[in-house]
C-alpha positions in Angstrom: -18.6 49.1 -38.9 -15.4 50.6 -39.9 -13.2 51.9 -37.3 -11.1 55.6 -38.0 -7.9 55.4 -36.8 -6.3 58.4 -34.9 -4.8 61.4 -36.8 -1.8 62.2 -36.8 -3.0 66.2 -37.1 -4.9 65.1 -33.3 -0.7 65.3 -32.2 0.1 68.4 -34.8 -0.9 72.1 -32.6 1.6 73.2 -30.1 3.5 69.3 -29.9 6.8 70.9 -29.9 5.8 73.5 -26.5 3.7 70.8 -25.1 3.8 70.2 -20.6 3.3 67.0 -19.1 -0.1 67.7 -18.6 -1.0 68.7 -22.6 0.2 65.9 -23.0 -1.4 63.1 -20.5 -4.5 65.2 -21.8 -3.7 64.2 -25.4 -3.0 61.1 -24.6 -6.2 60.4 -22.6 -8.4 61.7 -25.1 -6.5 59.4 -27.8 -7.4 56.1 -25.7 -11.0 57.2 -25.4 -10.9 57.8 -29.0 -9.8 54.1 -29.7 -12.1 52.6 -27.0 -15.1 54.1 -28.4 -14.4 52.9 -32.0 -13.1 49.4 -30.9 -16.3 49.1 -28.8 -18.9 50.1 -31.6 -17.3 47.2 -34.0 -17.2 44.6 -31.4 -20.9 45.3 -30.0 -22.8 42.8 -32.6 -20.0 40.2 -32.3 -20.3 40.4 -28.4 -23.8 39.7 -28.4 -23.3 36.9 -30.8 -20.9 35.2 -28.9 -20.5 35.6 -25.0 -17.5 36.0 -23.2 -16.8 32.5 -20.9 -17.6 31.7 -17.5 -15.8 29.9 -15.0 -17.8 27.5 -13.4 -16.9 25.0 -11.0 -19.2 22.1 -9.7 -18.0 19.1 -7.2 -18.3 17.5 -3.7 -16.3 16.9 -0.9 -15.8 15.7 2.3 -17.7 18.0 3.6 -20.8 17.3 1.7 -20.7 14.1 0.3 -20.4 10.9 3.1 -17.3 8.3 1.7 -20.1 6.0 0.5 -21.4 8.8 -2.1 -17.7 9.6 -2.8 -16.8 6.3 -4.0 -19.9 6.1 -6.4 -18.9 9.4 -7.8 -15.1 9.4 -7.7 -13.4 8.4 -11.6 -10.6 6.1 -11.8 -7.6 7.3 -14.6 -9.3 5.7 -17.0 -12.6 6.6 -16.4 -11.3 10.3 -16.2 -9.8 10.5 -19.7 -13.4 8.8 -20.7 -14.8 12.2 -19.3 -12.4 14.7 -20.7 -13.4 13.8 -23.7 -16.8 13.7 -23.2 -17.2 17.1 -22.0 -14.2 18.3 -24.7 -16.8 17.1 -26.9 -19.6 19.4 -26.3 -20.1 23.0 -27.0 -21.7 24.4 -24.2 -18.2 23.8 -22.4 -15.1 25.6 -23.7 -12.5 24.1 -21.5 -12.8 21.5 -18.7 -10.1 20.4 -16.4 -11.3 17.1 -13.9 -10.1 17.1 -10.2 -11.3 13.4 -8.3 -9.6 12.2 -4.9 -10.5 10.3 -2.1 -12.0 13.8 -0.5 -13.7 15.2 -4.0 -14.9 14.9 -7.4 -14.7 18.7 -9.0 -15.3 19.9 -12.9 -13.8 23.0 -13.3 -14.5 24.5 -16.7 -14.7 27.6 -19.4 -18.1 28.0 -20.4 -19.9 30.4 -23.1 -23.2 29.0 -21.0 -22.8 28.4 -17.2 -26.3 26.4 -16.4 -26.5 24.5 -19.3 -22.8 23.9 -18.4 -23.8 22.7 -14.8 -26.7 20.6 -16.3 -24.3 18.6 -18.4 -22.2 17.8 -15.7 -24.6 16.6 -13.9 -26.3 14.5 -16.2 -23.0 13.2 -16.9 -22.5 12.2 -13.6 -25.8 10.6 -13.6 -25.2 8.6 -16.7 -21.8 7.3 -15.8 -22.1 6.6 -12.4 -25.9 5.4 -13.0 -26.8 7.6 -10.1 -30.5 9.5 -10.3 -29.4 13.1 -10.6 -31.4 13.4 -7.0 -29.7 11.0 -5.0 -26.4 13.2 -5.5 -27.6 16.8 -6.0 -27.8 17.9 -2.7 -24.1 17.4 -2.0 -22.8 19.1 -5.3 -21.9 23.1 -4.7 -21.5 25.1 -8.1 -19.3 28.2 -7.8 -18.8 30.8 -10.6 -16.3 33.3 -11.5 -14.6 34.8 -8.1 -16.0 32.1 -6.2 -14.8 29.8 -8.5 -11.1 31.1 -8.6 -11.2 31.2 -5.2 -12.1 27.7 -4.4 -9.8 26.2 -6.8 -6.9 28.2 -4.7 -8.2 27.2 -1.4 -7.9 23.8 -2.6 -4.6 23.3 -4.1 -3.4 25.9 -0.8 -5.1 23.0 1.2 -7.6 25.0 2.8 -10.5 23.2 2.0 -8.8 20.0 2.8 -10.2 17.5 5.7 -6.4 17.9 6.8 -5.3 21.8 6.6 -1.6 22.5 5.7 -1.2 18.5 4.0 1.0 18.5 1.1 -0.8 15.9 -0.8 -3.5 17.8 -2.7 -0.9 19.6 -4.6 -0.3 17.1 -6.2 -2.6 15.3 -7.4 -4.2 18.7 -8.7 -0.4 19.4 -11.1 -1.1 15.5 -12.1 -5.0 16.0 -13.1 -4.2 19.4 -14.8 -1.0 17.0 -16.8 -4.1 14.9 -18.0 -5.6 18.0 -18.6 -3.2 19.2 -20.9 -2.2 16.1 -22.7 -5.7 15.7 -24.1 -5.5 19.5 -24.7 -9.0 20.2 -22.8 -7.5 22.9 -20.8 -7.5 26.6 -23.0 -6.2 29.7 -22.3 -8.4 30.6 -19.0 -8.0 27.3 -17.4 -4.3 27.4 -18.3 -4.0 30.8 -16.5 -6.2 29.7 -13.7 -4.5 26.6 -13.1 -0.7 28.3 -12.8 -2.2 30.7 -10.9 -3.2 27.9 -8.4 0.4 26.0 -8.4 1.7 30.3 -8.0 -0.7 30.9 -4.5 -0.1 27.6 -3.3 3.7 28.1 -3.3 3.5 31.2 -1.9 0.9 30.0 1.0 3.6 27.6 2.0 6.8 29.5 1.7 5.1 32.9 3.3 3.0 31.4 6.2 3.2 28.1 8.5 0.3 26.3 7.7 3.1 23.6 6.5 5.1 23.4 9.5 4.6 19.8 11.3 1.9 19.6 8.5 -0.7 16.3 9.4 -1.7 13.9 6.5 -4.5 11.3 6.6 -1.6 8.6 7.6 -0.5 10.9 10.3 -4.2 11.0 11.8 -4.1 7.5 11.7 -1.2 7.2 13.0 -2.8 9.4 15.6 -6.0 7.2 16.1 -3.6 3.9 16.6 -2.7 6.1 19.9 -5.6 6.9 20.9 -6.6 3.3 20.8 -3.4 1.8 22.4 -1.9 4.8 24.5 0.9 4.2 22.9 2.4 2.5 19.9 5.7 0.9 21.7 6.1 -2.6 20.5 2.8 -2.6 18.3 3.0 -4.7 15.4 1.0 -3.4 12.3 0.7 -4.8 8.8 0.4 -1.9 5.8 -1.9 -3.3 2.7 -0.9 -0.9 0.2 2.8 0.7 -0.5 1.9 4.2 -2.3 2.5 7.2 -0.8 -0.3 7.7 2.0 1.4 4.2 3.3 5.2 5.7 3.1 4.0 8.5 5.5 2.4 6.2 7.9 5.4 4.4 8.3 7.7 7.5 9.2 5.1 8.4 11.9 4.8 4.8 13.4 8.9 4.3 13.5 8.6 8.1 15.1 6.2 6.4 17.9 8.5 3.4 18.4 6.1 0.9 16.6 7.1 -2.9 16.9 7.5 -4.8 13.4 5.5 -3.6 10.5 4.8 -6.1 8.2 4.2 -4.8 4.2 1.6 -6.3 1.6 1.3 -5.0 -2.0 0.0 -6.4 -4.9 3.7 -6.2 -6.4 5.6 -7.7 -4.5 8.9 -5.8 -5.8 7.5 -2.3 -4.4 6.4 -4.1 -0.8 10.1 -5.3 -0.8 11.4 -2.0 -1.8 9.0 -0.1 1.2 9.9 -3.0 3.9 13.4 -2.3 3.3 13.7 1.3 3.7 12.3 0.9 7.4 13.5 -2.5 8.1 10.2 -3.8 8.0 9.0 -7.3 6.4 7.2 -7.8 3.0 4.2 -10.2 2.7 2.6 -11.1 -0.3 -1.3 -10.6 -0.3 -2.1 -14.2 0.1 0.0 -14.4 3.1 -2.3 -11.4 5.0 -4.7 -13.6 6.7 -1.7 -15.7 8.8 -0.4 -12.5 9.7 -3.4 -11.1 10.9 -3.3 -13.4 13.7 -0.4 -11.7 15.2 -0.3 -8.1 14.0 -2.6 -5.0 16.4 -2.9 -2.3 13.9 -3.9 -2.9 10.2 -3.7 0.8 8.3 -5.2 0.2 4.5 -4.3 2.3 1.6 -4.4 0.4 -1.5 -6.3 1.8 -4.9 -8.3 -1.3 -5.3 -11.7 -0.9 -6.5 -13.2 -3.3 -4.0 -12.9 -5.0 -0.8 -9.2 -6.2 0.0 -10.8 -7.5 4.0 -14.2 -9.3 4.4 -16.0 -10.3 7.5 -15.1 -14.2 6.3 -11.4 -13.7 6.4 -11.4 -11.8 9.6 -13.7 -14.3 11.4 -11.4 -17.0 11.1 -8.5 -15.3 12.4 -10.1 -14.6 16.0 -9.8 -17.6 17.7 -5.9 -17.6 17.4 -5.5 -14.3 18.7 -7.4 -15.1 21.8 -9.7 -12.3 22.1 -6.7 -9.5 21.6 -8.1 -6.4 19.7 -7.8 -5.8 16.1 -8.0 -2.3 14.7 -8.2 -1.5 11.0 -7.7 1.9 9.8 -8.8 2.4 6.2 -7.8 5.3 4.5 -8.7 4.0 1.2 -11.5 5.9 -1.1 -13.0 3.2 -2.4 -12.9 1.8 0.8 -10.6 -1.1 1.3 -12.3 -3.2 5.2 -15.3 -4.3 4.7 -17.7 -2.2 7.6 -19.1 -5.8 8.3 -15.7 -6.3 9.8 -16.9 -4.2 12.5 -19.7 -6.2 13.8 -17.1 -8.4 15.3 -16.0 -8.9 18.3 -13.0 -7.3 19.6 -12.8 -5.9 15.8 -13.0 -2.2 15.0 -12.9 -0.8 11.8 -12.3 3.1 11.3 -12.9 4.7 7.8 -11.3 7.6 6.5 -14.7 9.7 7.5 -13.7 8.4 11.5 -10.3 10.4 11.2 -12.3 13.5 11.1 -12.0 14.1 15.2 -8.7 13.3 15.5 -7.9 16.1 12.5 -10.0 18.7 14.8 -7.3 18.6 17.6 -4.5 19.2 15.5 -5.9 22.0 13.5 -5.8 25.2 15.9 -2.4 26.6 14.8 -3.0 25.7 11.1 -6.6 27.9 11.5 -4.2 31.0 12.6 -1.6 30.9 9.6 -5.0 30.3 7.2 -6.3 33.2 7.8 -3.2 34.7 6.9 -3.5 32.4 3.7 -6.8 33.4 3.0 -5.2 37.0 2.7 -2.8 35.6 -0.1 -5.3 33.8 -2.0 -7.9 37.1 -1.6 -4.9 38.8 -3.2 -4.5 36.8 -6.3 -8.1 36.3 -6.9 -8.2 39.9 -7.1 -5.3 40.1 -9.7 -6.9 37.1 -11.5 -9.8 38.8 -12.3 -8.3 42.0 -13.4 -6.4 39.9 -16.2 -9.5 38.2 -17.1 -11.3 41.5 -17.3 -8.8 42.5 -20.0 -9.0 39.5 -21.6 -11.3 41.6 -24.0 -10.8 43.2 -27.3 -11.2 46.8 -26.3 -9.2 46.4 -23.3 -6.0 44.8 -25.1 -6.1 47.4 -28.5 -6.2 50.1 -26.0 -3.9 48.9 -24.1 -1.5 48.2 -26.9 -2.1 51.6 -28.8 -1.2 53.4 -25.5 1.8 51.4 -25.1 3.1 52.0 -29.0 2.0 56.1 -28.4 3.4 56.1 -24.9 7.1 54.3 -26.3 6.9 57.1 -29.4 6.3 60.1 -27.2 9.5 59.6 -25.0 11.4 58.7 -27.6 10.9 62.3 -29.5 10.8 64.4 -25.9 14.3 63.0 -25.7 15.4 63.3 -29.2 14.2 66.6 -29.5 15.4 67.9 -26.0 19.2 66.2 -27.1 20.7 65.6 -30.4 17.8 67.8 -32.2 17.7 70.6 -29.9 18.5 72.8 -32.3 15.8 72.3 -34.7 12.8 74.9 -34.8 8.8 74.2 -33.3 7.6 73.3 -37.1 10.6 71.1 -37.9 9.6 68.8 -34.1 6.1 69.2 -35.6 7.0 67.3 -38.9 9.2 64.8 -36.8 5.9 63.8 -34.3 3.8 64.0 -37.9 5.9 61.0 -39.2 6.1 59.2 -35.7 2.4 59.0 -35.3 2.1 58.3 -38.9 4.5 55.5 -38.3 2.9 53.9 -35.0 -0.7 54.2 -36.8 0.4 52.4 -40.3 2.4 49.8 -37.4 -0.6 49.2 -35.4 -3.5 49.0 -38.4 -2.7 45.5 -38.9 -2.8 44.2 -35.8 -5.8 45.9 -34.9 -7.7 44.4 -37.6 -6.4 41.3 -37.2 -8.0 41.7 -33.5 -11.1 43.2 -34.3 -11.8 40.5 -36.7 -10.5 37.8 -35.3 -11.5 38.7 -31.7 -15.0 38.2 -32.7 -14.5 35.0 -33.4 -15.4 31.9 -30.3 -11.4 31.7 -29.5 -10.6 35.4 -29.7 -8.9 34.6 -25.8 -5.9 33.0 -27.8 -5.2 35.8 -29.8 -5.6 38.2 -26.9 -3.2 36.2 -24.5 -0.6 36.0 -27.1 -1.1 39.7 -27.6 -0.7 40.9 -23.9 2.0 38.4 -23.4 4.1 39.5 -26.5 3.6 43.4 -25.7 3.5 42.6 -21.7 0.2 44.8 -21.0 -0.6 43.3 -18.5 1.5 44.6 -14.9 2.5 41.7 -13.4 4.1 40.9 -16.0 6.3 43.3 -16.4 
C-alpha cells in the first residue's frame, strides 16, 4: 500500500495569523496523519517478520554448585567455537557469550525467544555432553526488561558472590571484544551492552558499593584469618600469577604475612609478581619441597585440571610434623583436588566455601545497592523506551516532526523579522514552498525506510536514522 504524503494545502488557511496553539493542533494532526499511513504499509511486513527479543539464559553461583560450573563453563577457544555456532543459526539474531568462574550466560537478539532458549540449551548439551536434565534446573531465562536488567546488575556487580568487586567488569568489556571481533553482536546487543559499561560506571562513581570493595582473594585472604587468627609470620605459596593472585598478595602484605613463595607455569611472570612484593618465585616442579614449609596455599591458576593431588600432598606430611596445611582454591575449574581433604591436618576450601566469609562483609554494600538498584531501574527504563522506537513508525514520525518542527521556527522568525513587511498571502506562499520543500526532502528517506524497514535488519537503518537526526532525547 501506497502511503500519501502530507499537503502542503493541510499548512495553507490562516498560517500567516496562526497562535501557538493552531499550530501544536496542526502539527499534532500532521503526525497522526503520518503514523496512520506508515502503520497501514508496515502491517503485512510486521507480521511477516517479528520484531527481536532479548533473551537471556545462564547459571550462577547461585544456582549451579562449582562442580556443574566447570562442566558448563567455555574456555576462549571453546567460546569463539560457540559464537559461531549460534551466529550460524537463524532463530538467533545476535548473541554475545558471558562464562566466568561464577556463570555461563547467552545473551542474545532473537526473532523467536523459545526456540532461541531450546538451542541454547541443546547446545549446551551437545558440547558439554551433558543430558539437557542434569543442568536444566539451574539455568534461569529472562526476557526483555528482565533481561536488560540482569545484564546491568551483573556488570554493576550486584548479582556477584562478592557485591561492589571490580572484576566482573571486566571480563564482561573482554567477552563483548570477542563479541565484536566475530561481529555476532548487532545493533540491540551493541546498545545493550554500552548501556551496561554506562550503568556500571555510574553505580560506582555515584554510590559506595566500591569503597573497600572485597574480591574472591580478599575473602580468602579473609578465611587464612579465620583459620590462623592472624597472618603474622605465615608463609604461603601462590600457584597462579594472574590477577585474582596479584590481589591476594596486597591483602596478605596488608596482614603482615611471612614469605610468600610464587609458582607459575611461566616462570618470567612468577619472577615479575615475586618481585613487586619481595616475594620468591618457584617453578612448578619445585611446589611439592615447598609445601613442606609453607601454612597457606591460595590457588588461582586457569588450568583445566588438577594442579594438587592427594599423592603429592601425602608425601609431604611427615616433614611437616603434623603442622596444618590449608589450601584455598579459588580456581573454576578447580585447581586441589577435594581428596586432599581427607587428610589429616589437610583442609581444602573451594571457591563455594568463601561464601560465609562474603556474608560478613556485605551489610554496607546491601545499603549503597539498593541505591544502585535505583540507577539501574533508571536505565532500564530509558533502554526500553529506545528499543520501543526502534520501529518504523516511531522513527518516520519522529523524523517528519523534527523536519516540520525545524521549518516552522524558521518562517515564524523570518516572517516576524526581515519579512515583516510582507502581506498574509505572500507568508502563505512562503510556508506553501517550505512544506513543499520538507515533503520532496523527506519522500526519499521515507521510502527508503518503509521498504527497507520491512526487511530482517531494518534495526540498522533505524539506528543510523535516529543517531544521524538525534530523535532520540538522550541524545541530544
Amino acid at each position: 500500500m501506497v502511503s500519501r504524503a502530507v499537503q502542503p494545502q493541510a499548512f495553507d488557511k490562516g498560517r500567516a495569523a496562526m497562535d501557538d496553539k493552531q499550530t501544536a493542533d496542526l502539527k499534532a494532526m500532521q503526525s497522526r496523519h503520518s503514523d496512520a499511513a506508515s502503520a497501514l504499509c508496515c502491517l503485512e511486513c510486521d507480521k511477516e517478520n517479528p520484531r527481536l527479543d532479548i533473551v537471556l539464559l545462564g547459571l550462577n553461583h547461585k544456582t549451579a554448585e562449582v562442580a556443574l560450573r566447570e562442566c558448563l563453563g567455555f574456555s576462549d577457544v571453546e567460546a569463539d567455537t560457540a559464537l559461531r555456532h549460534f551466529q550460524a543459526l537463524p532463530v538467533i539474531r545476535e548473541v554475545f557469550l558471558l562464562s566466568t568462574c561464577n556463570r555461563v550466560e547467552i545473551l542474545m537478539a532473537t526473532p523467536d525467544a523459545p526456540a532461541a532458549v531450546a538451542a541454547a540449551k541443546n547446545y549446551l548439551s551437545e558440547s558439554k555432553q551433558l543430558a539437557v536434565a542434569d543442568f536444566e534446573s539451574a539455568l534461569y531465562v529472562h526476557q526483555g526488561d528482565a533481561a536488560v536488567r540482569h545484564i546491568f546488575r551483573v556488570a554493576a556487580s550486584l548479582d556477584s558472590m562478592v557485591i561492589g568487586e571490580p572484576q566482573i567488569l571486566g571480563q564482561i568489556k573482554a567477552a563483548y571484544r570477542d563479541a565484536v571481533q566475530k561481529k555476532t553482536s548487532g545493533v540491540i546487543l551493541n546498545r545493550l551492552l554500552h548501556k551496561t559499561f554506562f550503568v556500571a560506571k555510574r553505580v560506582r562513581t555515584e554510590t559506595g558499593i566500591g569503597d573497600h570493595a572485597v574480591s574472591i582473594s580478599y575473602a580468602a585472604i579473609e578465611l587464612g584469618r579465620k583459620i590462623f587468627g592472624d597472618l603474622e609470620n605465615r608463609k604461603v605459596l601462590l600457584v597462579g600469577a594472574g590477577e585474582m593472585a596479584e590481589l591476594a598478595v596486597e591483602h596478605l602484605i596488608r596482614h603482615r604475612a611471612g614469605k610468600i613463595f610464587v609458582a607459575n607455569r611461566t616462570f618470567e611472570r612468577g619472577v615479575a609478581l615475586a618481585e613487586r612484593f619481595h616475594g620468591k618465585a618457584i617453578r612448578f616442579e619445585e611446589i611439592t619441597d615447598v609445601l613442606r614449609d609453607v601454612d597457606i596455599i591460595i590457588s588461582s591458576t586457569g588450568s583445566p585440571g588438577f594442579i594438587l593431588r592427594r599423592d603429592q600432598i601425602k608425601q609431604v606430611l611427615r616433614p611437616r610434623r603434623n603442622r596444618p596445611l590449608f589450601f584455598i582454591d579459588i580456581a573454576v575449574p578447580r585447581d586441589i583436588d577435594p581428596e586432599i581433604n581427607r587428610l589429616s591436618n589437610v583442609y581444602v576450601y573451594d571457591i563455594d566455601d568463601l561464601k560465609d566469609v562474603i556474608e560478613e562483609n556485605v551489610e554496607d554494600r546491601n545499603r549503597e545497592a539498593r541505591r544502585a538498584e535505583g540507577i539501574i531501574e533508571e536505565t532500564v527504563i530509558k533502554f526500553r523506551q529506545w528499543y520501543e522506537v526502534l520501529d518504523i513508525v516511531p522513527t518516520i514520525v519522529g523524523l517528519r516532526e523534527k523536519f516540520y518542527g525545524i521549518a516552522e521556527a524558521e518562517i515564524r522568525k523570518t516572517l516576524n523579522q526581515s519579512l515583516a513587511h510582507l502581506s498574509a498571502e505572500e507568508g502563505q506562499a512562503i510556508r506553501r514552498m517550505t512544506n513543499a520543500l520538507v515533503n520532496k526532502i523527506l519522500h526519499d528517506p521515507t521510502l527508503f525506510l518503509k521498504r527497507n524497514g520491512c526487511l530482517g535488519e531494518n534495526s540498522i537503518y533505524l539506528d543510523a536514522t535516529r543517531k544521524l537526526f538525534r530523535l532520540d532525547e538522550e541524545d541530544l
